[in-house]
C-alpha positions as CSV (number, residue, x, y, z in Angstrom):
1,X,0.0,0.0,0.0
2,X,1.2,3.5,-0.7
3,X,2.2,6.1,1.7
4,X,-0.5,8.6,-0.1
5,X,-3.4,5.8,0.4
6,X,-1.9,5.9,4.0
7,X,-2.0,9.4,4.6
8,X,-5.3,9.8,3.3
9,X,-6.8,7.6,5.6
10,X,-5.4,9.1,8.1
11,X,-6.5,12.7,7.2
12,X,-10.1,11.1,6.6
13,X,-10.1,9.9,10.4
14,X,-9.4,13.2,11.9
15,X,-11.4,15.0,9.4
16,X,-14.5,12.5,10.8
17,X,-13.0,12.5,14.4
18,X,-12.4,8.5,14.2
19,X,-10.3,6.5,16.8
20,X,-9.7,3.8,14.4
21,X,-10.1,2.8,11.0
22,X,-9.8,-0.9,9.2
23,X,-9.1,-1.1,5.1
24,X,-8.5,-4.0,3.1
25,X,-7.0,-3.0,-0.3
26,X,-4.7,-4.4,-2.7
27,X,-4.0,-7.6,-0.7
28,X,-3.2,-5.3,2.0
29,X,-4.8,-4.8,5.8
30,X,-4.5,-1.3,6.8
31,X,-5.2,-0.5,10.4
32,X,-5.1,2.9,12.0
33,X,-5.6,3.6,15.8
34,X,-4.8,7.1,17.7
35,X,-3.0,5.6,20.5
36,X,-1.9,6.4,23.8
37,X,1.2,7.6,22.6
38,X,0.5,10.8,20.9
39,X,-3.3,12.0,20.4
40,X,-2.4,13.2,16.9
41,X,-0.6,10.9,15.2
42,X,-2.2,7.5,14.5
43,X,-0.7,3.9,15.0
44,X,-0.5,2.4,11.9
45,X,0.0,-1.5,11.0
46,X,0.3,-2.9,7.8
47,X,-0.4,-6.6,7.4
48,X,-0.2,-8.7,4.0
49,X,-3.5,-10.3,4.1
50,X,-3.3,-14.4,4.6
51,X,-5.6,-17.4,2.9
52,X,-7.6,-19.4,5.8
53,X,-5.7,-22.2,4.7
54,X,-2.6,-20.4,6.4
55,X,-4.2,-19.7,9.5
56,X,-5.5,-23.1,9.7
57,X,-2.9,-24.7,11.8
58,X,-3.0,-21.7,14.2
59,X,-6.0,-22.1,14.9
60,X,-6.4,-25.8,15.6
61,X,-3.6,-25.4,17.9
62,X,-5.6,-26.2,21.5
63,X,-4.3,-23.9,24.5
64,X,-5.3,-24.6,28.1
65,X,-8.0,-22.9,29.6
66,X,-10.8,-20.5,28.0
67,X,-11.1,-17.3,26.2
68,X,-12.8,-14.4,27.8
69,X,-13.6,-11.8,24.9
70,X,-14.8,-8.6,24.4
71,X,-18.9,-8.1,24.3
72,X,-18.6,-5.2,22.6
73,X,-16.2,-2.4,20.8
74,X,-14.5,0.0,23.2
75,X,-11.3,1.0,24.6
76,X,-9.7,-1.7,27.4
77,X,-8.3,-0.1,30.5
78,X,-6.7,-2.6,32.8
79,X,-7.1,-0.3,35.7
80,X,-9.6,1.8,37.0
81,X,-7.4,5.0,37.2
82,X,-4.7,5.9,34.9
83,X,-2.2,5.2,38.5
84,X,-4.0,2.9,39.6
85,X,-2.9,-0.7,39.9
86,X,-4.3,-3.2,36.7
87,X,-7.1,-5.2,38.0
88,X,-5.4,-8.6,37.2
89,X,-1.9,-9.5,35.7
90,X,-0.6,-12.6,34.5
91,X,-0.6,-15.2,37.6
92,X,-3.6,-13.8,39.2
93,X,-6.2,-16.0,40.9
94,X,-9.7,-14.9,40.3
95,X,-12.8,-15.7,41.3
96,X,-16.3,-15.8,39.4
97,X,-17.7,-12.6,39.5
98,X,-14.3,-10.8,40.1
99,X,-13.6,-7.1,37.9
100,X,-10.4,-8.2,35.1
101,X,-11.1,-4.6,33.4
102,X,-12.9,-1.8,32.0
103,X,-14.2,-1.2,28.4
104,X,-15.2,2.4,27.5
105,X,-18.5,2.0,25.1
106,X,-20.1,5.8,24.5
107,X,-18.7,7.4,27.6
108,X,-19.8,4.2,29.7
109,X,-17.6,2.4,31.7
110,X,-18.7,-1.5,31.6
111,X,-16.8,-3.9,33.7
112,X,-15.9,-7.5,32.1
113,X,-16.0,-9.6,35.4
114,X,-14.8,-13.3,35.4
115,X,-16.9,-15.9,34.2
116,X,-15.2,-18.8,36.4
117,X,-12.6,-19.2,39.2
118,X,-8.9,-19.7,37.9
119,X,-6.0,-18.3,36.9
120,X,-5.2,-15.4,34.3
121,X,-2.8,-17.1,31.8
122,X,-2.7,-14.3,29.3
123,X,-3.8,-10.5,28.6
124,X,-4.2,-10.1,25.0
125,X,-5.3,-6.4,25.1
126,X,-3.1,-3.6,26.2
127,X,-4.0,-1.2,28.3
128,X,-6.2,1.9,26.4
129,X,-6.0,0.0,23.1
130,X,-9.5,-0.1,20.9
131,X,-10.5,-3.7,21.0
132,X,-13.6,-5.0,18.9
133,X,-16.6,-7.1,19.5
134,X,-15.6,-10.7,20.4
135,X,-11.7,-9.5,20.3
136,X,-9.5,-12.3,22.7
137,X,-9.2,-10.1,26.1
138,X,-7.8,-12.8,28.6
139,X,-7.1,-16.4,28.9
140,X,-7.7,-18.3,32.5
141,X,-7.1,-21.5,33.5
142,X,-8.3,-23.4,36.6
């Protein structure tokens, strides 16, 4: 993909006041986020699109434990103040019912609370990153 294509999505997300923005062109995936980093100058990543047949083997790969996603698009805090301590981190027991982090939907803060007792074994999602509906947010284990 071209650095002009590039730049003109990114113009047309400020222009529409966007936090993110997913294109698929020329066997290309373009994906642009603002970003904790700098609130004026997107993320971008730029990944050559794959057949299923490549991700195949990926994804029959079986991993311990269960998947808790995201019920909706917003942006994933890990903690409910910016200094405050993350609700869980890797290694942390939790217990149905217990708060693993926030996810800003329309100015609403919604708590994704555990769905069974066990341990975190992964955080997919970092900490004020956009994530989408059904995105992988943690993996726990018993």
């Amino acid at each position: 993909m071209k650095e002009e294509a590039i730049r003109k999505y990114a113009g047309l997300m400020k222009e529409l006041g966007l936090t993110g923005l997913e294109v698929k062109e020329d066997g290309y995936e373009l994906r642009l986020e603002y970003g904790n980093r700098s609130p004026k100058a997107p993320e971008t990543y730029i990944v050559p699109e794959t057949s299923t047949a490549e991700k195949a083997p990926a994804e029959t790969k079986k991993e311990e434990g269960s998947i808790i996603t995201s019920p909706m698009v917003g942006v994933f805090y890990s903690a409910s103040a910016e200094n405050a301590e993350p609700f869980v981190h890797v290694g942390s027991q939790v217990k149905k019912g217990d708060t693993l982090c926030l996810i800003e939907a329309m100015k609403l803060m919604n708590e994704i609370t555990a769905e069974e007792d066990g341990t975190i074994l992964e955080i997919y999602a970092n900490n004020g990153s956009i994530v989408e509906y059904g995105a992988p947010l943690f993996r726990i284990g018993r």
